[in-house]
C-alpha positions as CSV (number, residue, x, y, z in Angstrom):
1,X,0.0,0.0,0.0
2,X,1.5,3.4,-1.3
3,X,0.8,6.2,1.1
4,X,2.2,9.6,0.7
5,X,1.1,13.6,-0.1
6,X,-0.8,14.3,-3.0
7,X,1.7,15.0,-5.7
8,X,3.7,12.2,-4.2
9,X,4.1,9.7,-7.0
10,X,1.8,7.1,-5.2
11,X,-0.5,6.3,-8.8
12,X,2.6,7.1,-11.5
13,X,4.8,4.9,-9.7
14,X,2.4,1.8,-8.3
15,X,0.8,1.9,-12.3
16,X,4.4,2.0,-13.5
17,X,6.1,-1.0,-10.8
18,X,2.8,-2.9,-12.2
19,X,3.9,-2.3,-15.5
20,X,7.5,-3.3,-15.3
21,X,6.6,-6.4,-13.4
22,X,3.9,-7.7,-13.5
23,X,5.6,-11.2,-12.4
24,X,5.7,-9.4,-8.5
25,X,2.5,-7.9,-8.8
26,X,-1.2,-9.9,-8.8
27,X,-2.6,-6.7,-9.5
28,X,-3.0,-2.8,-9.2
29,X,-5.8,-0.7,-7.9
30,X,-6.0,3.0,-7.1
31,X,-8.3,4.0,-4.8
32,X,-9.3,7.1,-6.1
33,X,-9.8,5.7,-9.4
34,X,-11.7,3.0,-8.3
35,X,-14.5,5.0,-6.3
36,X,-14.9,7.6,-9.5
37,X,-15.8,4.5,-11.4
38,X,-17.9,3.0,-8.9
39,X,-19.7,6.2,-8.0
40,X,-19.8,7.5,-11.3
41,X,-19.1,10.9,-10.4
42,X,-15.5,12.7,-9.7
43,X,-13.7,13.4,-6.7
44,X,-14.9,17.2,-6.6
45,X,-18.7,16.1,-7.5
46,X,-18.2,13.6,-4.6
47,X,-17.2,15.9,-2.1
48,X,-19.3,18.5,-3.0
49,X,-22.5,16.3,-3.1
50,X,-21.7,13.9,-0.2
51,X,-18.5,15.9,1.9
52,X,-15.2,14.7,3.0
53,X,-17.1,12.5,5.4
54,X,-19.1,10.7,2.3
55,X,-16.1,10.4,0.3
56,X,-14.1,8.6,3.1
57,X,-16.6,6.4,3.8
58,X,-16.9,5.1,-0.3
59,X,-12.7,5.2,0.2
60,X,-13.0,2.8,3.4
61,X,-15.5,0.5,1.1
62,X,-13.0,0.3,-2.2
63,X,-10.1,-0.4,0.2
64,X,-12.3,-3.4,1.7
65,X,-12.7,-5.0,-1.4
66,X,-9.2,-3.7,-3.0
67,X,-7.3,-5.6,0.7
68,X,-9.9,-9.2,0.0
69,X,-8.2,-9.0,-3.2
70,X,-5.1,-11.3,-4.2
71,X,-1.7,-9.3,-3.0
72,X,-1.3,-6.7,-4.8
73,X,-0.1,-2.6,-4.7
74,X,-3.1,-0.3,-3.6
75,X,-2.6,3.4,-4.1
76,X,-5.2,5.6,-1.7
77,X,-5.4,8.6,-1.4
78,X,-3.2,11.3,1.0
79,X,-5.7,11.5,3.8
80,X,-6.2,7.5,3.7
81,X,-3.7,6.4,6.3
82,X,-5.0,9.3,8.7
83,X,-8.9,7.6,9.1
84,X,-9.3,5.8,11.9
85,X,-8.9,2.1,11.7
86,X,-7.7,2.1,7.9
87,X,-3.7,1.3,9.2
88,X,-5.1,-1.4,11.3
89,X,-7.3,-3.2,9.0
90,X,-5.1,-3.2,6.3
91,X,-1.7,-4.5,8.9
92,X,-4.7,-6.8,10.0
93,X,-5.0,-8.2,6.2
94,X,-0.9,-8.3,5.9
95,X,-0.4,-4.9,3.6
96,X,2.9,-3.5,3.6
97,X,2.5,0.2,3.9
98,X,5.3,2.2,1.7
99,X,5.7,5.7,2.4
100,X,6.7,7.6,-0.8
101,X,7.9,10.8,0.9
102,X,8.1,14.1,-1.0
103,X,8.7,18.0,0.1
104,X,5.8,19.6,-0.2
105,X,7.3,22.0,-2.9
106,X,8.0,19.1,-5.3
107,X,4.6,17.4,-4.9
108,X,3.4,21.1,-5.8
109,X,5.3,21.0,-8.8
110,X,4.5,17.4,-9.7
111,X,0.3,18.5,-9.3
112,X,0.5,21.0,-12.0
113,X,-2.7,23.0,-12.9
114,X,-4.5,20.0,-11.5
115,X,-8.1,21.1,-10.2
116,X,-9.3,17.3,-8.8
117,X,-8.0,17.3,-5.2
118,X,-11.1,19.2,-3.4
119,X,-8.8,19.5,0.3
120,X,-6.3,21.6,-2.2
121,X,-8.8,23.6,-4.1
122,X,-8.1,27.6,-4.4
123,X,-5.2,29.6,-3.7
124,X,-2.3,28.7,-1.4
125,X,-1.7,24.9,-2.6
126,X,1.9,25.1,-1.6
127,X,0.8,25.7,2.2
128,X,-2.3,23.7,2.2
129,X,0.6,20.4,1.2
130,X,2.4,22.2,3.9
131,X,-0.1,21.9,6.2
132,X,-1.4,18.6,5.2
133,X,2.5,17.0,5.8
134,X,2.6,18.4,8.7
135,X,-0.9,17.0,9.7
136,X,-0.4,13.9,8.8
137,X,3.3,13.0,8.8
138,X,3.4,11.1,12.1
139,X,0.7,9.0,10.1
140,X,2.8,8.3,7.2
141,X,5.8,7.5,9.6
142,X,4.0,4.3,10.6
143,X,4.6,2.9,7.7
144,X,6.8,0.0,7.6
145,X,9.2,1.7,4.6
146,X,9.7,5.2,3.5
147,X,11.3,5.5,0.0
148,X,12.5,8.8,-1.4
149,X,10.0,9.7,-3.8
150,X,12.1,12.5,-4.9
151,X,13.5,10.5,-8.0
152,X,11.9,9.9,-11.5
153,X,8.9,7.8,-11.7
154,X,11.5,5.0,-12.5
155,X,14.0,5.7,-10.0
156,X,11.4,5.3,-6.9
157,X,9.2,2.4,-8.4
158,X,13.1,0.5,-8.6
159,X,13.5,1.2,-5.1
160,X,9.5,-0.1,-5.1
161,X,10.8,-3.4,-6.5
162,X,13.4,-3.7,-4.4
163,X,10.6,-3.6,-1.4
164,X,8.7,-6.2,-2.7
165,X,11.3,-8.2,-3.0
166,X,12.1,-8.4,0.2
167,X,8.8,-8.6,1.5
168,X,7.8,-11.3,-1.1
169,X,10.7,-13.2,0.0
170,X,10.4,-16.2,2.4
């Protein structure tokens, strides 16, 4: 399970490990992409017809059915790992969380003109990450690996397979 800021890398580089090797991998699901197909509405029209509250609770059900999957890389979204009882159920159901960690200023840079991530919506998106990291950093410090996510998309899902490796290993 990737967990990270938005911006992080956590869809580019879980599609891209999948990709590259799909020998390690059973499958791939992103969250986020998962519930917009499900709910057939996007992220924005979500929160702005159901709230934060609504969209966690459709996040909590696709990771549910994403964990009762074979082994495989899930990416949620940022504000996954700080919902109560999503860390525990998924160590319950034997995920390795991987946090791909990112400065806020390169996550930033990495989101573009993106307008799809309603919690950084308006003016300020450098602080809001700023905020957000700081928020939820002792969250994403659970984890059981932090990468670097600094690298290229190739760089960090290498250092991905490495990870896998050694957690697929007997």
């Amino acid at each position: 399970m990737l967990v990270g800021l938005p911006g992080s890398g956590k869809t580019t580089v879980g599609r891209l490990a999948f990709q590259r090797w799909p020998s390690l991998l059973a499958g791939w699901t992103d969250l986020d992409e998962q519930i917009v197909a499900e709910a057939g509405r996007s992220i924005p029209e979500i929160f702005a017809r159901a709230g934060e509250r609504g969209f966690r609770r459709l996040e909590r059900a696709a990771m549910d059915a994403a964990l009762a999957r074979a082994p495989h890389l899930i990416a949620p979204g940022g504000g996954w790992i700080a919902e109560p009882g999503n860390l525990a159920t998924a160590r319950a159901r034997h995920a390795v969380v991987v946090y791909l960690r990112v400065r806020p200023e390169q996550a930033d840079a990495r989101l573009g003109a993106a307008t799809d991530r309603p919690l950084l919506a308006g003016t300020g998106r450098l602080d809001r990450l700023s905020a957000l990291l700081e928020e939820r950093e002792s969250w994403y410090r659970q984890a059981e690996v932090e990468i670097d996510g600094s690298g290229t998309p190739e760089e960090v899902s290498e250092a991905l397979r490495e990870v896998i490796l050694t957690f697929a290993s007997p």
